[in-house]
C-alpha positions in Angstrom: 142.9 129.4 18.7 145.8 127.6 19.9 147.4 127.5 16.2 147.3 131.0 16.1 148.7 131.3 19.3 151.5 129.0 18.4 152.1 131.2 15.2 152.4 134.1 17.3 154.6 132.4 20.0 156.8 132.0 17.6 157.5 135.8 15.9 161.5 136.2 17.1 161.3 139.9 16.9 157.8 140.3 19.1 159.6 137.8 21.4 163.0 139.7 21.7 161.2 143.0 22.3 159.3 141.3 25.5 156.2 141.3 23.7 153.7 139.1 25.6 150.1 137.9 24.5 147.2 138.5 27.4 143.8 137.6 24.9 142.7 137.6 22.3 139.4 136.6 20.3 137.9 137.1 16.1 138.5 140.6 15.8 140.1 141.4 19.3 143.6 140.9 20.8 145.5 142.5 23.8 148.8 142.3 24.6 151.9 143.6 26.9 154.9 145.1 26.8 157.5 145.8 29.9 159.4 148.5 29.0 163.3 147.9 30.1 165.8 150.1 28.9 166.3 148.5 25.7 162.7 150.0 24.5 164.4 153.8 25.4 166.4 156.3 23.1 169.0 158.7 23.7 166.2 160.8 25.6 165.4 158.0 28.2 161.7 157.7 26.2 160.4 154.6 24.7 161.3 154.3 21.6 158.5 154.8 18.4 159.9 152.0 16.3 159.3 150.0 20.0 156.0 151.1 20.5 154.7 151.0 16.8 156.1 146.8 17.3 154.1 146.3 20.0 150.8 147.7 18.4 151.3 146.5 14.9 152.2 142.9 16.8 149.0 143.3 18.5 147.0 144.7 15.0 148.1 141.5 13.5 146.6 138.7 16.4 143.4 140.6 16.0 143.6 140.4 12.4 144.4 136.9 12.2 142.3 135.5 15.0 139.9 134.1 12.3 142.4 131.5 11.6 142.8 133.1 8.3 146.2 134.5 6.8 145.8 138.5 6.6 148.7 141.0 5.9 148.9 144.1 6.5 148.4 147.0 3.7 148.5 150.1 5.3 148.8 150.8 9.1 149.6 154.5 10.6 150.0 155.8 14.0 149.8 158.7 16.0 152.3 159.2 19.2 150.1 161.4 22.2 152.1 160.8 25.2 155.4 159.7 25.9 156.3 156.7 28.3 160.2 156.1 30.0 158.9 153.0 32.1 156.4 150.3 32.9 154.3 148.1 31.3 152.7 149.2 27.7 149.4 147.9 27.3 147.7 147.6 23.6 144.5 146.8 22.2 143.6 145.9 18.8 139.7 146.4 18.4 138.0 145.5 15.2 136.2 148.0 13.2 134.6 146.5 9.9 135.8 143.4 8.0 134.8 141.9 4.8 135.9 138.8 3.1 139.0 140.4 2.0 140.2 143.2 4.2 139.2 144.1 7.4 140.0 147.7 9.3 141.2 148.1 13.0 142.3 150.6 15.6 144.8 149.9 17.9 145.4 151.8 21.7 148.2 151.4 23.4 148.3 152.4 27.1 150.5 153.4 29.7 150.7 152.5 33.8 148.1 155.3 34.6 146.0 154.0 31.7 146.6 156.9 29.5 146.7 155.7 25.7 149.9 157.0 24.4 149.5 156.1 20.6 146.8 154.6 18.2 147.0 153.1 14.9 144.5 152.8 12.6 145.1 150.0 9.9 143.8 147.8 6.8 144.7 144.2 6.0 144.4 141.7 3.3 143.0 138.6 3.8 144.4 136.3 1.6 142.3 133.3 1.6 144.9 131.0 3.7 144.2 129.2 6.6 146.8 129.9 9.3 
């Protein structure tokens, strides 16, 4: 676990976004985002491309908590609520996997514990170790 967790550490772009890791386990992962004004658009909401970052961030530690390399092949969300503040919670929960793709669902909450957006995705698993 701690090699994935040092793959992960290391992402630039999760880390830049404030994206922090909470747990995870095969087939689970949970993370946190603190929304600062860097995550908003010109409306003062945070930002899709933000919140799509955090979950697919998320999707992927669940994914690859196995200790094997999977990439992602399709992943699509749904925005429900909008969010200007706060800490963004989401979960990556595993739905089926096989030897070569596996399919999770991803819910990312707000402060009040409202989920906000879900996605729904497929990865490879390419036969890699991590």
């Amino acid at each position: 676990m701690e090699k994935i967790r040092s793959l992960f550490k290391k992402d630039n772009f999760a880390r830049g976004c404030g994206i922090e890791i909470e747990d995870f386990t095969p087939g689970f992962a949970r993370c946190s985002m603190k929304v600062t004004g860097n995550h908003l658009n010109g409306l003062g909401i945070l930002m899709g491309g933000a919140l799509f970052t955090l979950a697919d961030y998320t999707f992927s530690l669940a994914a690859n908590s196995y200790g094997k390399i999977a990439v992602t092949q399709n992943d699509s969300i749904v925005y429900m609520r909008k969010c200007s503040g706060g800490v963004v919670i989401a979960i990556a929960t595993e739905i089926v996997k096989n030897e070569r793709t596996g399919d999770y669902v991803v819910e990312v909450f707000n402060d009040q514990n409202q989920v906000i957006a879900r996605i729904e995705g497929t990865v490879f698993y390419t036969g890699a170790s991590v």
